[in-house]
C-alpha positions in Angstrom: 0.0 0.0 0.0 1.0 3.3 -0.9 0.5 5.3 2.4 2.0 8.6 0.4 -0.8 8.3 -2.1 -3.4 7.9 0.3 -1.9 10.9 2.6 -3.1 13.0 -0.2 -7.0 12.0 -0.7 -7.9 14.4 2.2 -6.4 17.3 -0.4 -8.1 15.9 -3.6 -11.3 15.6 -1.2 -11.7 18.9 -0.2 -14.2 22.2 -0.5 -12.7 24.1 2.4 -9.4 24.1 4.0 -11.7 22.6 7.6 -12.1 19.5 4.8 -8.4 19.0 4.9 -9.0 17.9 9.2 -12.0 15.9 8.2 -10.3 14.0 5.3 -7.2 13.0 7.6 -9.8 11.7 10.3 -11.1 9.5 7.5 -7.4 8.7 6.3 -7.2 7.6 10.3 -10.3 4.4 9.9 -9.4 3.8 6.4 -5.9 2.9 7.1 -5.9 -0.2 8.8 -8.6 -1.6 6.5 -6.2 -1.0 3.7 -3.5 -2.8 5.5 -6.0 -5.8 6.2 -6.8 -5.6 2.6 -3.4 -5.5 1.4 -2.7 -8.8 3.6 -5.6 -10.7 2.5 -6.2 -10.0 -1.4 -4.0 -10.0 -4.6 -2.8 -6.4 -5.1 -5.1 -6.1 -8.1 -8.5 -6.6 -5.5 -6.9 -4.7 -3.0 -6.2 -2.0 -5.2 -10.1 -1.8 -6.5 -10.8 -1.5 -2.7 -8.7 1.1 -2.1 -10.1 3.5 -5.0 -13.7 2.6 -3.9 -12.5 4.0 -0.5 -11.6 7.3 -2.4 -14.7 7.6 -3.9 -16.4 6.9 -0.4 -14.2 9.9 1.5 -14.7 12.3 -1.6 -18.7 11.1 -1.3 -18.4 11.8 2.7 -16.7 15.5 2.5 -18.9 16.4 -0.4 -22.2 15.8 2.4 -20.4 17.0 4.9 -20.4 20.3 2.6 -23.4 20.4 1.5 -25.4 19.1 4.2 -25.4 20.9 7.9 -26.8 18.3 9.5 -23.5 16.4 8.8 -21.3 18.8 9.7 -20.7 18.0 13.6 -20.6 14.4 13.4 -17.7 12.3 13.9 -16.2 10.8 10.8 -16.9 7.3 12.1 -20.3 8.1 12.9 -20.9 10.2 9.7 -19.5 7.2 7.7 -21.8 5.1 9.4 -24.9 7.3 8.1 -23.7 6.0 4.6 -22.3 2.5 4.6 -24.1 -0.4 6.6 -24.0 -4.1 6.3 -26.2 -4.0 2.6 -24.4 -1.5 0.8 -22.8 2.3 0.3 -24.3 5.5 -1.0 -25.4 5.4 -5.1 -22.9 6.8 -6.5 -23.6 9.1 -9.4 -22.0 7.7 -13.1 -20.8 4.5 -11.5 -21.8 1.4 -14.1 -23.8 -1.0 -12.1 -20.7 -3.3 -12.1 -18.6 -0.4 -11.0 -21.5 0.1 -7.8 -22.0 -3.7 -7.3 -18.2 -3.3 -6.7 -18.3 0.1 -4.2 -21.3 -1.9 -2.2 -18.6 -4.8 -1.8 -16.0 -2.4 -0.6 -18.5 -0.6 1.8 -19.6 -3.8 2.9 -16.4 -5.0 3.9 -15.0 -1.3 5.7 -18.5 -1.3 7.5 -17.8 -4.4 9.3 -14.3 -3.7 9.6 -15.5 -0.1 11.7 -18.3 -2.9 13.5 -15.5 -5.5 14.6 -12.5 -2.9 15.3 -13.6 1.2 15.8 -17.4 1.0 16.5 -17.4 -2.0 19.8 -14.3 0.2 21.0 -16.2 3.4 21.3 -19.3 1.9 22.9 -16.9 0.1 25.9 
């Protein structure tokens, strides 16, 4: 995995300079799933994963922008008002391969957040 690649989503993310701070609290949850990922599949699925998880931070800081009600939320949470066990947010232009294969990713960094961020926060 490419952590200096992935050090610059929060930039390509971003509306605001605040989005920058947001994006790097994203960076924080996605990176461990990355590393999973990296360990488990051939570098060719991992690397679909990881530009599905791009699309899902871009998708986050764009509601964050546009929406108030998003605005105060932690990431985790906020992601959580996205991704569940089913699927991810439509994504607009995505072929319905291209979303059958974003729902997969969301599917998989949702119960990654369940098993490892989410059980934390409630202890």
């Amino acid at each position: 995995m490419n952590h200096n690649e992935i050090d610059k989503w929060p930039d390509s993310w971003k509306y605001c300079s605040k989005d920058i701070e947001s994006g790097n609290e994203l960076i924080k949850l996605m990176k461990p799933f990355l590393e999973e990922l990296s360990n488990t599949y051939s570098s060719r699925t991992a690397k679909i994963h990881r530009d599905n998880l791009w699309l899902l931070g871009g998708f986050v800081i764009e509601h964050k922008n546009r929406y108030k009600k998003y605005r105060n939320i932690e990431p985790c949470l906020l992601l959580t008002k996205f991704i569940d066990s089913w699927d991810g947010p439509m994504i607009p232009g995505l072929s319905e391969k291209e979303q059958c294969s974003f729902d997969n990713t969301c599917r998989k960094f949702y119960k990654h957040l369940v098993n490892n961020v989410l059980k934390n926060l409630s202890s």
